[in-house]
N, C-alpha and C positions, 0 to 999 in steps of 0.2 A: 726822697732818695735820688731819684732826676734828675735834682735840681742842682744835689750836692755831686752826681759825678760829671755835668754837665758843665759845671764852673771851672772845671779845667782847659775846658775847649774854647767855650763861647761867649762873646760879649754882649750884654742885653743891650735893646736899644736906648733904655733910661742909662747906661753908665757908659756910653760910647761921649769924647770930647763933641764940641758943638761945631757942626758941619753946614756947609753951606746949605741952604732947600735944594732938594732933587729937584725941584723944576726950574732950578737958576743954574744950576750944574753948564760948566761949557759942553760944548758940544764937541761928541767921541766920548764925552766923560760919565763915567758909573760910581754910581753911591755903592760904599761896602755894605754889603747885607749880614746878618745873620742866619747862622745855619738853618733855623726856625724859619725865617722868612724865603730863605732858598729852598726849602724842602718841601713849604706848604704846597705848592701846585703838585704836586704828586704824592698828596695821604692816601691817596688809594692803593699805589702801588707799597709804599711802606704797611700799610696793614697787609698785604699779601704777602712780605718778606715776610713781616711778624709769621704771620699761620704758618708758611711754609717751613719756617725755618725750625718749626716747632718747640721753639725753646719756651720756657716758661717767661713770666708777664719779666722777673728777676736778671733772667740769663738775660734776654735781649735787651733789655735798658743798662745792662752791666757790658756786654760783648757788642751787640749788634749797633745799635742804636746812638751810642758815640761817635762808632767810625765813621756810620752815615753822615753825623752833626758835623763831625771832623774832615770829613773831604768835602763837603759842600761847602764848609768857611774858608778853606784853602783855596777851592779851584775859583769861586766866586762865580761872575756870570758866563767863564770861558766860555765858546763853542765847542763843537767838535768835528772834525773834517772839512769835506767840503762836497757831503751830501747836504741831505735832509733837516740833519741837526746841527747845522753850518747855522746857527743864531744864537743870540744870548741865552745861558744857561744848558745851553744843548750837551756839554761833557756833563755834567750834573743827571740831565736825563737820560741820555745812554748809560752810566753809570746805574743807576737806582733799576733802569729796565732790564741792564747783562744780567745783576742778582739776580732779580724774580725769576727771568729767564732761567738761571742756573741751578736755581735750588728747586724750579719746577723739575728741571730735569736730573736732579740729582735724587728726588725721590724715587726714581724709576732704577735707580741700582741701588746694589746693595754695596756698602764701604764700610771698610778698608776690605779691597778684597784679601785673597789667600788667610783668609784667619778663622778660625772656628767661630763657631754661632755667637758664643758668649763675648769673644773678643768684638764683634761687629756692632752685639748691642751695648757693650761698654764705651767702644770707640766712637760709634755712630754720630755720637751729637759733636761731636768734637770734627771729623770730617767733613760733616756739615757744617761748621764753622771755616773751616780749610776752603770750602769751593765759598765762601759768601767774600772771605778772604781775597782769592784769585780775582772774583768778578769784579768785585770794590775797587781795588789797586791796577788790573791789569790800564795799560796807556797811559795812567796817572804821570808817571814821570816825563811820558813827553808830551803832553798836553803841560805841563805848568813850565818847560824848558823850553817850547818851541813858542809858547804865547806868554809871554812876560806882563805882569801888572806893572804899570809905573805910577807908583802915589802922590799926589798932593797935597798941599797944606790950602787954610783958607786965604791964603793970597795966592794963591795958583802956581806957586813954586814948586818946580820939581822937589822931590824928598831921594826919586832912587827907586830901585828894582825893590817894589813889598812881596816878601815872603812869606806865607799864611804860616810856616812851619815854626816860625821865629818872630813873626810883628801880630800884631793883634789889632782889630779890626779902628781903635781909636787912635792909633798912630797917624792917619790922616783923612783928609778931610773926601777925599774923592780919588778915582784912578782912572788909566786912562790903558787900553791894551794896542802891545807892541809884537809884529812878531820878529821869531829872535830865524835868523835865515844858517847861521852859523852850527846849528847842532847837527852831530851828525847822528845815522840811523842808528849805529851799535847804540851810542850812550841814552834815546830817546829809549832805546828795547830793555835796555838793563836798568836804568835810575828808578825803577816801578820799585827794584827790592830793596832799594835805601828807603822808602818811604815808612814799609811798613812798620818799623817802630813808632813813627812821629805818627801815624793814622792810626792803628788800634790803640786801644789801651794797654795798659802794662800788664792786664792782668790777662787778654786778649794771647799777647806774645808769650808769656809764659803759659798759656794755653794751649796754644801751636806746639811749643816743644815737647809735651810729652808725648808725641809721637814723631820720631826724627823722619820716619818714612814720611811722612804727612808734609813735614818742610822741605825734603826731597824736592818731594811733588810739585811744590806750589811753588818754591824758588826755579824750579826748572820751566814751570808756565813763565812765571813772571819776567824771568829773562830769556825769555823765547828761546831756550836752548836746547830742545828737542832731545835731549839725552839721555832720558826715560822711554823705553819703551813701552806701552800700556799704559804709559799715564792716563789714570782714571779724569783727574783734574784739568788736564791741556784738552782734551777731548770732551767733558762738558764745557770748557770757556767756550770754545771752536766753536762750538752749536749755539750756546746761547748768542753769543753774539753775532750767529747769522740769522737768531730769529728774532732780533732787536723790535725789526721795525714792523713787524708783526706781536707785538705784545700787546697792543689795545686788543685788538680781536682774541686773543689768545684767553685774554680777563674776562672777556664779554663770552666763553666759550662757543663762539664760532669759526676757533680754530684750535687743531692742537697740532703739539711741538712734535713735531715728525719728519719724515725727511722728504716728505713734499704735501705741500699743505693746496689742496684745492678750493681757488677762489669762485664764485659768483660767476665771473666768464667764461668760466670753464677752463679756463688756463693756469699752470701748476705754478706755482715759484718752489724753486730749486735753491735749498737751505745752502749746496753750498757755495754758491754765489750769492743769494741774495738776490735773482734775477726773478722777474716774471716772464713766461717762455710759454709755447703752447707745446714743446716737446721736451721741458724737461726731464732731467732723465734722474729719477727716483734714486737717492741714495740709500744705502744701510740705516734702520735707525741708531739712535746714539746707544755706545758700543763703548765700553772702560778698554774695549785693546784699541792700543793707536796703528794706522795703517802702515804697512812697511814703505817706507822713501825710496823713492829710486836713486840710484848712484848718481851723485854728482858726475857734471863734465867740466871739462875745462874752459874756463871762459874764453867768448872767441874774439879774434882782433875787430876793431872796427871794421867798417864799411860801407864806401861812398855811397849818399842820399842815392834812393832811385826815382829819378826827375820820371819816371813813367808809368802810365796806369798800370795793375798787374791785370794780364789777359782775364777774359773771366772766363771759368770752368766749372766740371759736374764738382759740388761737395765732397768731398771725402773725409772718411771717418780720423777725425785730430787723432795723433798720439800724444798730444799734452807737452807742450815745452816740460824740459827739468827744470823746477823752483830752485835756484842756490841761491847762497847768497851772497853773491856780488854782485847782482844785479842796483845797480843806483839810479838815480835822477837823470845822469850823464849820459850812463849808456843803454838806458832804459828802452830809446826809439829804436837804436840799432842791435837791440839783442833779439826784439818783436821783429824790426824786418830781417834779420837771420833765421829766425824762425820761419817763417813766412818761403825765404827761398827755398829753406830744406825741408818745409810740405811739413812741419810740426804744427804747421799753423793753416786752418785754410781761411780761402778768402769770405767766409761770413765771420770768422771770428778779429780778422784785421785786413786791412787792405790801404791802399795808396791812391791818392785822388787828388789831382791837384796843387801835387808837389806836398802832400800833407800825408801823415800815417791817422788812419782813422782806428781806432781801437774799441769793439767791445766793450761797456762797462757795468755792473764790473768782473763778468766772466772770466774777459781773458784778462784781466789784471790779477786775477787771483792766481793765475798758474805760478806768475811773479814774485809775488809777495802774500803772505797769509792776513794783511789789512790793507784793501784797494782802497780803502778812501783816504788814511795816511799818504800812500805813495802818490794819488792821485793829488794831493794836498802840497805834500814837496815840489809835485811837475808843476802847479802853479804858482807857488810858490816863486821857484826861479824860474819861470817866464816860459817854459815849453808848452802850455796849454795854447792853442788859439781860439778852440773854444766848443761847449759842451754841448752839444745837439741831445734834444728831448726825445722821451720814449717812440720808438714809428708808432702807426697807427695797431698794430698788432698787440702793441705793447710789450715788443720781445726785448726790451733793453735799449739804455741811450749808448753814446758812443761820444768817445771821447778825440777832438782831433789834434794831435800831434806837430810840434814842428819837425823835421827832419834835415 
């Protein structure tokens, strides 16, 4: 049964055209894998989806279990940011780790809220398909726009931009990845919800639909568009994927998914940066109401570099820049040192040193943007990083330095 819904997606290695040996491959260049062969290093966490997700051996080989096949033969060996999972395959592992992560924590509510008992255990398996949904897809769109495949033939001729959505793994011989500097943030945030029909099944999507609240939900995650209040679903993504790079320990239970998980040194990390801190500060655990936003302000005009150190002073308690979103690439240094003069910011969270803005990361990149290592990703991208100083000895977070 596998085998036969399985042949939709993926090409065995016995019926792929004849390819050059991967160890004669040029160099920058990657052999197309199969979903199978991209998936293997992580059975462990795939039979955790399985349990968690609780569906039968049927349901998940029918729903879950393709899409997985199916975003792994698309993304191929992409990375992802420009942390930790900044190597081959690293979107594929984030990916497979935000699920587990999220249907770990999707057990701990009860879904769809506002419905009597009987509606919840009717709907229940099908919501929990909705968050395996969100986890799978969210960044997908600008992970394969912002890092393009270019294929090959066995003469080493360019072939063109391969598309996993429309070319199929024998179309050529090897690939090589480009990134693409031209996307801008809107369309990287929104392309996630064009994907979903070409990454679930059909039977997956007409799945979703019968419950239109439920696509509400997960279209409003997936194009970051905040326009749900209480979305149950933007608020499990939110968490799991601050507790990504805690999911080994999480499997091994010597952590669980809370809102500060204390390590071995004694020092907390604080879910919602992702920081390790010896004073973080305890958030709510996960919560189906979403927090209320503060009002937007108006973005503010530039303003000239400040060629001088800022005096140093006692701490004071941050009030948190406002996150909008106009914040880009461009004016990214100078919204931080605005911040910074008008005391939104103080100096352990950014400061100026050397004709350089040093920044937090990724605490105060988070006030910015709801994915620091995206945005962190773009700044080096186009050439604003000078460069990434390692955790201090404390271990309270590296820091990121800034051209200004």
């Amino acid at each position: 049964m596998l085998k036969k819904i399985m042949s939709r997606f993926a090409t065995q290695p016995g019926e792929q055209l004849d390819t050059i040996e991967r160890a004669k491959l040029p160099k920058g260049a990657y052999p197309f894998l199969t979903a199978e062969e991209l998936i293997k290093p992580h059975a462990r966490y795939i039979k955790v989806i399985k349990d968690d997700s609780e569906a039968t051996k049927a349901y998940f080989e029918t729903y879950y279990l393709p899409a997985i096949h199916r975003y792994a033969e698309i993304m191929q060996q992409r990375p992802h940011g420009a942390g930790e999972f900044a190597k081959n395959g690293g979107a594929i592992e984030v990916m497979i780790k935000r699920v587990a992560m999220a249907l770990k924590l999707r057990k701990g509510l009860l879904l769809p809220q506002n419905e009597h008992p009987e509606e919840m255990s009717r709907k229940g398996p099908l919501w929990t398909y909705g968050v395996f949904a969100a986890a799978l897809l969210k960044e997908m769109g600008g992970q394969l726009l912002s890092m393009q495949i270019i294929g090959f033939d066995q003469k080493h001729q360019e072939k063109g931009v391969w598309r996993g959505w429309y070319n199929s793994l024998n179309d050529c011989a090897y690939y090589k990845m480009k990134a693409d500097l031209t996307i801008s943030r809107s369309v990287a945030q929104t392309s996630s919800a064009m994907l979903l029909p070409m990454v679930l099944t059909k039977k997956g999507v007409q799945w979703l639909h019968d419950d239109i609240n439920l696509i509400d939900c997960l279209l409003d995650q997936l194009m970051v568009g905040h326009k749900i209040e209480g979305n149950p679903i933007y608020t499990l993504i939110a968490d799991a994927s601050r507790a990504i790079s805690e999911a080994d320990l999480v499997l091994d239970n010597k952590k669980s998914i809370d809102s500060s998980l204390t390590v071995s040194t004694g020092e907390k990390i604080d879910l919602s940066t992702g920081e390790v801190t010896e004073d973080a500060i305890p958030q709510q655990p996960v919560s189906p109401v979403k927090k209320e936003r503060p009002a937007e302000k108006p973005q503010q005009e530039a303003i000239e570099p400040i060629q001088t150190t800022l005096a140093a002073h006692e701490p004071k308690e941050s009030t948190a820049p406002i996150t909008t979103n106009d914040v880009t690439v461009k004016n990214f240094a100078q919204r931080v040192i605005a911040d910074l003069e008008s005391g939104k910011l103080t100096a352990k969270e950014a400061w100026i040193l050397n004709n350089a803005l040093h920044i937090k990361y990724p605490s105060t990149f988070n006030y910015y943007n709801n994915s620091p290592a995206e945005l962190l990703n773009e700044l080096e991208i186009h050439g604003h990083v000078i460069k990434k100083h390692d955790r201090d000895k404390s271990g309270a977070g590296r820091t990121i330095e800034l051209k200004i």
